[in-house]
SEKEMAR-15401 format. One line per 4 residues: for each residue x, y, z of C-alpha. Coordinates in pm, 1 decimal, always signed. Layout:
N
X:Y:Z ~ ...
This chain:
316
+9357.0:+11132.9:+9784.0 ~ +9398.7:+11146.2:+10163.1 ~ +9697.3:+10971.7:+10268.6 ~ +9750.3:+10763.6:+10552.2
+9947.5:+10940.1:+10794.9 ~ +9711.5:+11227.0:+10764.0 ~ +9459.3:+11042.9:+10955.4 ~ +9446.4:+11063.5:+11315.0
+9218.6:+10910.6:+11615.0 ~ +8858.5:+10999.9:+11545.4 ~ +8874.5:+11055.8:+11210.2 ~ +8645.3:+10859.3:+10942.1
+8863.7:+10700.5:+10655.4 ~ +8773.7:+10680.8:+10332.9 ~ +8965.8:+10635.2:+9979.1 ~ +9152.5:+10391.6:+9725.0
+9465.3:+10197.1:+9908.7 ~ +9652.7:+9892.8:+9786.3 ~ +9597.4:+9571.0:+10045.1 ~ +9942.8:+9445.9:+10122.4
+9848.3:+9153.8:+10361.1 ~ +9517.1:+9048.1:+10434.9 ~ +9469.4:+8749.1:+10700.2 ~ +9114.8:+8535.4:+10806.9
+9141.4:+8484.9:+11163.7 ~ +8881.3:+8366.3:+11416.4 ~ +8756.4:+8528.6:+11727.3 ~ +8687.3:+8327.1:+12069.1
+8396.1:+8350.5:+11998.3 ~ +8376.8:+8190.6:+11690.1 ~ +8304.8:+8442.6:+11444.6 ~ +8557.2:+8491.0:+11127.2
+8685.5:+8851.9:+11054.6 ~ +8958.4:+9014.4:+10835.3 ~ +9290.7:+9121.2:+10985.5 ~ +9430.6:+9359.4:+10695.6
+9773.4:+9622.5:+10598.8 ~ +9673.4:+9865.1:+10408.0 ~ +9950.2:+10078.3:+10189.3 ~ +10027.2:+10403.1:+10029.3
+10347.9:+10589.6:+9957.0 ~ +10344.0:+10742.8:+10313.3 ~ +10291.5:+10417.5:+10527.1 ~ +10132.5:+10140.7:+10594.6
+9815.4:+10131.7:+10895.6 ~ +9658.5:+9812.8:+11078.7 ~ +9269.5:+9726.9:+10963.1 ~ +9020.5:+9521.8:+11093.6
+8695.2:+9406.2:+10930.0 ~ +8514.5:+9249.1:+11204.2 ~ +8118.0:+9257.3:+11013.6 ~ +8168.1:+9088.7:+10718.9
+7890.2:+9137.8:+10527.4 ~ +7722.8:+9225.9:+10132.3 ~ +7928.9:+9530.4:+10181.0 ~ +8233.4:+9383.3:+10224.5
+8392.8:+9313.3:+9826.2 ~ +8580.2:+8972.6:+9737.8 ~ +8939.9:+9052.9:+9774.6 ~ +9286.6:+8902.6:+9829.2
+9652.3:+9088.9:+9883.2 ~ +9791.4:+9316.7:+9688.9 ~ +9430.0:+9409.2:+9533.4 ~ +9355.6:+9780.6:+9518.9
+9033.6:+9886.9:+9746.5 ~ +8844.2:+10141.6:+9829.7 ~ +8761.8:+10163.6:+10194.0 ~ +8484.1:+10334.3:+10444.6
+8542.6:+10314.3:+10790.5 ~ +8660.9:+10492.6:+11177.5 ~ +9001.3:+10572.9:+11273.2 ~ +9081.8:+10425.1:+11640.0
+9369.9:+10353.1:+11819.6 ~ +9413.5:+10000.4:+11942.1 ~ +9783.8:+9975.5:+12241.1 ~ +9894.8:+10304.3:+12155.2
+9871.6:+10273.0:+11751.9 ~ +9660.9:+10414.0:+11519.0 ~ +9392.5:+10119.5:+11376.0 ~ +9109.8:+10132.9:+11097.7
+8763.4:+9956.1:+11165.5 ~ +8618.2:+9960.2:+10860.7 ~ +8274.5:+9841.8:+10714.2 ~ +8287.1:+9872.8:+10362.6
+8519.8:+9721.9:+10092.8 ~ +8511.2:+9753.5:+9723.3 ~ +8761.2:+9591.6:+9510.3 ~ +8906.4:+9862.4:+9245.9
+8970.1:+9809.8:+8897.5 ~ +9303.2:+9941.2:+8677.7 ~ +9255.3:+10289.4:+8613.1 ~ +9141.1:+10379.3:+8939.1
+9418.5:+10415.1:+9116.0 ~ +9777.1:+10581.9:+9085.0 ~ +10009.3:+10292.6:+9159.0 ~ +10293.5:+10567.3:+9249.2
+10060.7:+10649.9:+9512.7 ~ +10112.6:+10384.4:+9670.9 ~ +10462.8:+10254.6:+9657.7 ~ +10658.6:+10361.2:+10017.8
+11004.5:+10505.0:+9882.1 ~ +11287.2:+10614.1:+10075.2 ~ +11266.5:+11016.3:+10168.7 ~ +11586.8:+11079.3:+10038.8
+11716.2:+11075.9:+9672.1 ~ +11832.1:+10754.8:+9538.6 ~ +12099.9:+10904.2:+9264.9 ~ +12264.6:+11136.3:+9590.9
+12230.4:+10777.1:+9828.9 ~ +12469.6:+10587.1:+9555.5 ~ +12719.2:+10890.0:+9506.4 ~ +12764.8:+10942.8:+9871.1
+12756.7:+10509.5:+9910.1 ~ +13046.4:+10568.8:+9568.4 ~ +13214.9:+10850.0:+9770.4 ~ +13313.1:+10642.7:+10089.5
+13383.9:+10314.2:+9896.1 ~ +13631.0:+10501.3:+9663.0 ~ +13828.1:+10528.0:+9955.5 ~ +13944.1:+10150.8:+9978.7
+14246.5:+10041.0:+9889.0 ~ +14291.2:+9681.3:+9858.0 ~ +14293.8:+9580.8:+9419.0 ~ +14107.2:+9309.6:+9437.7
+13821.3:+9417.0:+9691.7 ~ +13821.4:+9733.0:+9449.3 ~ +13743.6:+9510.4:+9171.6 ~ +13521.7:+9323.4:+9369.7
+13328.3:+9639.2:+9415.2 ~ +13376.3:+9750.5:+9081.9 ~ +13163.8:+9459.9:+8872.9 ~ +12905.2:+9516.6:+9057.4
+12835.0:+9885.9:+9195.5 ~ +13005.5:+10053.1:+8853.5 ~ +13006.9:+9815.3:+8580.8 ~ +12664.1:+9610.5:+8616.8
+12384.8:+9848.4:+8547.6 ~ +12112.4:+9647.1:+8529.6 ~ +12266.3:+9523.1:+8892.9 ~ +12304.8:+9883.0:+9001.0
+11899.5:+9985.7:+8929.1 ~ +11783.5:+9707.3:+9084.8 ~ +12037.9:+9734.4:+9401.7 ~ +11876.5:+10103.9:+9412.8
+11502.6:+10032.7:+9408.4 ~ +11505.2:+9699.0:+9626.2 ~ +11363.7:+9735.1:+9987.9 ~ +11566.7:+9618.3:+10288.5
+11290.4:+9394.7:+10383.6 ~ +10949.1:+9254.4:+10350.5 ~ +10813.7:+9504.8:+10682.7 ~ +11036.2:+9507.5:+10985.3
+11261.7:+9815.6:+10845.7 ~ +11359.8:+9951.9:+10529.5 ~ +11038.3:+9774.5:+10361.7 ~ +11014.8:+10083.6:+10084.9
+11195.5:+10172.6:+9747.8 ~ +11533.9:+10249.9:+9785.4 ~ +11508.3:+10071.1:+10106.2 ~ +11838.2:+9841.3:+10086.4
+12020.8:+10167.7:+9931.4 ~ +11954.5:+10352.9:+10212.7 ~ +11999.3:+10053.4:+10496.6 ~ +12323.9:+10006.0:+10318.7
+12455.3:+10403.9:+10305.2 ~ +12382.3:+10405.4:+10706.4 ~ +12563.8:+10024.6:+10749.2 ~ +12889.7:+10141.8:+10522.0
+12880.0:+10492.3:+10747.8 ~ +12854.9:+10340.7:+11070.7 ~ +13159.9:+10102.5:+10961.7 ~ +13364.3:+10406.2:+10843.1
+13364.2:+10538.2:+11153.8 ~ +13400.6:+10196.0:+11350.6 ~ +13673.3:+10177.5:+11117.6 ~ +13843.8:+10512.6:+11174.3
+13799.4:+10490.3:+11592.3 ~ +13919.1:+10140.1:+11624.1 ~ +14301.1:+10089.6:+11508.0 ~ +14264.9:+9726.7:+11469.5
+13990.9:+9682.7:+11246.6 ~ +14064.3:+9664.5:+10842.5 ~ +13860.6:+9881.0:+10732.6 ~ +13841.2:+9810.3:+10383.5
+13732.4:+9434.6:+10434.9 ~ +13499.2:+9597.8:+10660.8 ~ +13346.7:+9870.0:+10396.5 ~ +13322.2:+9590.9:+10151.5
+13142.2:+9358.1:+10359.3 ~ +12899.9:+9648.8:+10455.3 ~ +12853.4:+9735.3:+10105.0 ~ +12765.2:+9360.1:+10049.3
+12578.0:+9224.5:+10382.4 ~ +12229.4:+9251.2:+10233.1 ~ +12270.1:+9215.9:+9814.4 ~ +12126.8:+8861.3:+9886.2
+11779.8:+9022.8:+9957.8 ~ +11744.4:+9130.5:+9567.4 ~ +11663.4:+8775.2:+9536.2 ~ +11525.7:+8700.8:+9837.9
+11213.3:+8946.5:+9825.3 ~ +11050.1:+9028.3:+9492.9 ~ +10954.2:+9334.6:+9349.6 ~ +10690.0:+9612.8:+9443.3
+10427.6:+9588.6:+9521.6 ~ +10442.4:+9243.4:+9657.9 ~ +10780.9:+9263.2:+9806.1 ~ +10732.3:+8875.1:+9947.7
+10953.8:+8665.6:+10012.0 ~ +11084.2:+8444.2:+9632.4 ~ +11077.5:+8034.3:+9655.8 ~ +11490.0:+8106.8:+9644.0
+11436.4:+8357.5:+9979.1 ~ +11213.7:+8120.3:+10160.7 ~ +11404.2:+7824.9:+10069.3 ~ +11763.5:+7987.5:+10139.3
+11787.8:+8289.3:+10231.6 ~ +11962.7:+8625.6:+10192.3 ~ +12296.2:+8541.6:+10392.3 ~ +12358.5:+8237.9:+10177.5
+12277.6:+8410.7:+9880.6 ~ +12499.3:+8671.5:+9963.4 ~ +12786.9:+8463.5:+10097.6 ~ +12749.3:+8228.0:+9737.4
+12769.8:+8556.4:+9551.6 ~ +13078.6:+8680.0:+9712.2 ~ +13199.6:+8299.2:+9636.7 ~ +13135.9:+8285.3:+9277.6
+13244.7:+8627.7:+9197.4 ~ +13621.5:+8602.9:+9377.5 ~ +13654.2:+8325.5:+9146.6 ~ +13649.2:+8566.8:+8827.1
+13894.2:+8739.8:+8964.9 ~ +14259.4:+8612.4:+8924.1 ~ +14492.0:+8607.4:+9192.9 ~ +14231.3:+8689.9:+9465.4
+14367.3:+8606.0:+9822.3 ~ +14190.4:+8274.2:+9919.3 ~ +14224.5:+8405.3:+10282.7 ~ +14045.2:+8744.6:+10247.3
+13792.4:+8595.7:+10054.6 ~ +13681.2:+8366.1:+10351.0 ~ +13723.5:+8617.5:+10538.8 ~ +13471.6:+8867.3:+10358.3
+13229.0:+8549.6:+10349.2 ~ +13279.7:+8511.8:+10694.9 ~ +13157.3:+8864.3:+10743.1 ~ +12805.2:+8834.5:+10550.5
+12778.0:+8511.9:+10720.2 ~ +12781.8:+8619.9:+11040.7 ~ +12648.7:+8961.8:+11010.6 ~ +12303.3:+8849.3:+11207.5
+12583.0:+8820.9:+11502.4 ~ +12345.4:+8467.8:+11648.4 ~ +12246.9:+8153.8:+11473.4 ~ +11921.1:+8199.3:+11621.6
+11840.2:+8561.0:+11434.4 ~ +11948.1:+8343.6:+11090.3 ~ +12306.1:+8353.6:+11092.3 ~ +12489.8:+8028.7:+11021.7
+12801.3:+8165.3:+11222.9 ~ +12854.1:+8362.2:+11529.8 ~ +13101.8:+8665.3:+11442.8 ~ +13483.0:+8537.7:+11482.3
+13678.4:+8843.0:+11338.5 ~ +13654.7:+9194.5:+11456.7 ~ +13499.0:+9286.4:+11124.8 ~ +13250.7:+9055.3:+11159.2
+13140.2:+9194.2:+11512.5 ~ +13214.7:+9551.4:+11367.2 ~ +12945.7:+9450.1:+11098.9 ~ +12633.0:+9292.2:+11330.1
+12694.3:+9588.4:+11566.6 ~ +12691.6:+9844.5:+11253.9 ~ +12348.4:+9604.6:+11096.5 ~ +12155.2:+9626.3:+11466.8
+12190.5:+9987.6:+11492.4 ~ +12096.2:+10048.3:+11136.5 ~ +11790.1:+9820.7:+11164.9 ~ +11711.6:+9937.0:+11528.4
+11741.6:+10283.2:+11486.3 ~ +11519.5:+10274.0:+11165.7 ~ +11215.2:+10057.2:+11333.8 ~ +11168.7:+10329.1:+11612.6
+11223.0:+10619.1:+11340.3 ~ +10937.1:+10450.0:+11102.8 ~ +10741.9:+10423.4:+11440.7 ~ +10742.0:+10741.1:+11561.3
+10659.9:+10851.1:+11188.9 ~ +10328.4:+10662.8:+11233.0 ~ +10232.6:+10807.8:+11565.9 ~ +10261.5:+11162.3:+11430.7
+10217.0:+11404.9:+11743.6 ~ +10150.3:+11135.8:+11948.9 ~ +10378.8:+11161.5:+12258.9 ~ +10250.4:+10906.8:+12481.2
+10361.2:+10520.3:+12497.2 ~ +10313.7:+10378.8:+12193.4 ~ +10300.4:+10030.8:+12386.2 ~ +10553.9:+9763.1:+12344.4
+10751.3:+9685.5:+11978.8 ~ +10842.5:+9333.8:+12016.4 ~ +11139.6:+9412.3:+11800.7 ~ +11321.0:+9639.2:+11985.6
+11160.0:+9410.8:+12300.0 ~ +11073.0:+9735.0:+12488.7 ~ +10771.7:+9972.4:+12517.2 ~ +10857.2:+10324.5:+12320.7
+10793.9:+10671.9:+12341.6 ~ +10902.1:+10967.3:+12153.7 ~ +11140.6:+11234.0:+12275.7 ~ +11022.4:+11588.8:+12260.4
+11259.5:+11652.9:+12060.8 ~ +11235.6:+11388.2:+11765.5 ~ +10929.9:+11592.9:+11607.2 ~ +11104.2:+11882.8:+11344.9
């Protein structure tokens, strides 16, 4: 098959791709077309069905389907008109074609994640650590498979392993460069910030948000995790254990981005700073991965609330 980054302005498209969102909108002026994602192991590309006619298959999200159409560009990003849509059955497709995975090895993410978190000291956020990142297995392949999120960044397998590898690094070296900061409350709580989003998205390839996501969230779930599980440990210190709740809690540094606090300990700060530039950095990265050679303005990502362009030197 032809994957998706291998297409480029001009080009016609053509092949078997799994349908991760599909939307009816209406025009002004009047008329109804599709607005779709389409998905394989490499990325994900903007669609548009705008005649939709007999050639144009029943179909919802998350279908498989085989696609004809033209490769444009639409603000500076790569777009796919197409005009023909047939809805694939099992057996045609490949599904590890199709499921976006992280670009570096899972097993050498955890050991390196294991390396640095060997390193702190306090007992009880050791044994914190310990029930869930050596003793829980089930815990541990699930924690290494989950995306980060459902698209913004991270949205692949091994996408919350990685997010959390470059979160815990980041904090190591906040960590070592600012005296003040503990850094093992710090490590912990970047180990921790995001295990709420193994319940708050499902699995591939839907990777939606769960009735528990939608309904609460992955801070609270995190934060009530952290809760219940001090509890099983005797003689854990009541204060560090608000104190590493605070963290997750606040780690979205303003209620309005989700978080139910606004940081109040250096850790906490240490944290959103170490999360943004994680997240950040990653959203560009995947962004200039989809332009390919492209090294004009690639128009304005709302999330990084700027218009981007790639450095000569970011291609290798």
């Amino acid at each position: 098959m032809r994957y998706i980054n291998e297409y480029r302005e001009g080009d016609f498209c053509k092949g078997i791709y799994l349908c991760k969102s599909k939307q009816v909108l209406t025009a002004r002026t009047g008329k109804t077309y599709y607005s779709l994602i389409l998905q394989d192991k490499t990325g994900s590309v903007d669609c548009k069905v705008f005649d939709i006619n007999s050639g144009i298959d029943e179909f919802e999200a998350h279908d498989y389907i085989e696609v004809n159409g033209q490769v444009s560009s639409f603000q500076g990003n790569i777009q796919w008109k197409l005009a023909r849509i047939r809805k694939c059955d099992e057996g045609e497709y490949n599904i590890e074609d199709y499921m976006m995975a992280s670009k570096y090895d899972r097993d050498d993410m955890y050991k390196e994640l294991m390396r640095i978190m060997s390193t702190v000291k306090n007992e009880y956020l050791r044994k914190l650590i310990s029930m869930y990142f050596v003793e829980d297995e089930d815990f541990i392949k699930r924690f290494k498979d989950h995306s980060a999120a459902k698209s913004v960044h991270h949205s692949f397998i091994g996408g919350l392993l990685q997010h959390t590898l470059g979160v815990v690094k980041a904090c190591d070296y906040i960590a070592g460069t600012y005296s003040n900061v503990d850094r093992d409350l710090l490590l912990t709580a970047g180990l921790f910030h995001d295990v709420g989003k193994m319940d708050e998205l499902s699995t591939f390839p839907a990777n939606d948000y769960t009735d528990e996501g939608q309904l609460l969230g992955h801070i609270f779930i995190g934060a009530e995790l952290i809760g219940n599980s001090v509890r099983k440990i005797p003689g854990f210190p009541a204060k560090l254990a608000t104190e590493l709740r605070h963290c997750i809690l606040a780690h979205h540094g303003e209620l309005e981005y989700g978080s139910p606090k606004k940081p109040a300990l250096i850790e906490a700060m240490a944290l959103n700073m170490a999360d943004n530039l994680d997240a950040k950095l990653e959203i560009l990265i995947e962004e200039f991965e989809m332009a390919g050679d492209n090294m004009e303005w690639l128009g304005f990502n709302r999330m990084i609330d700027s218009n981007v362009r790639q450095t000569f030197g970011t291609k290798k």
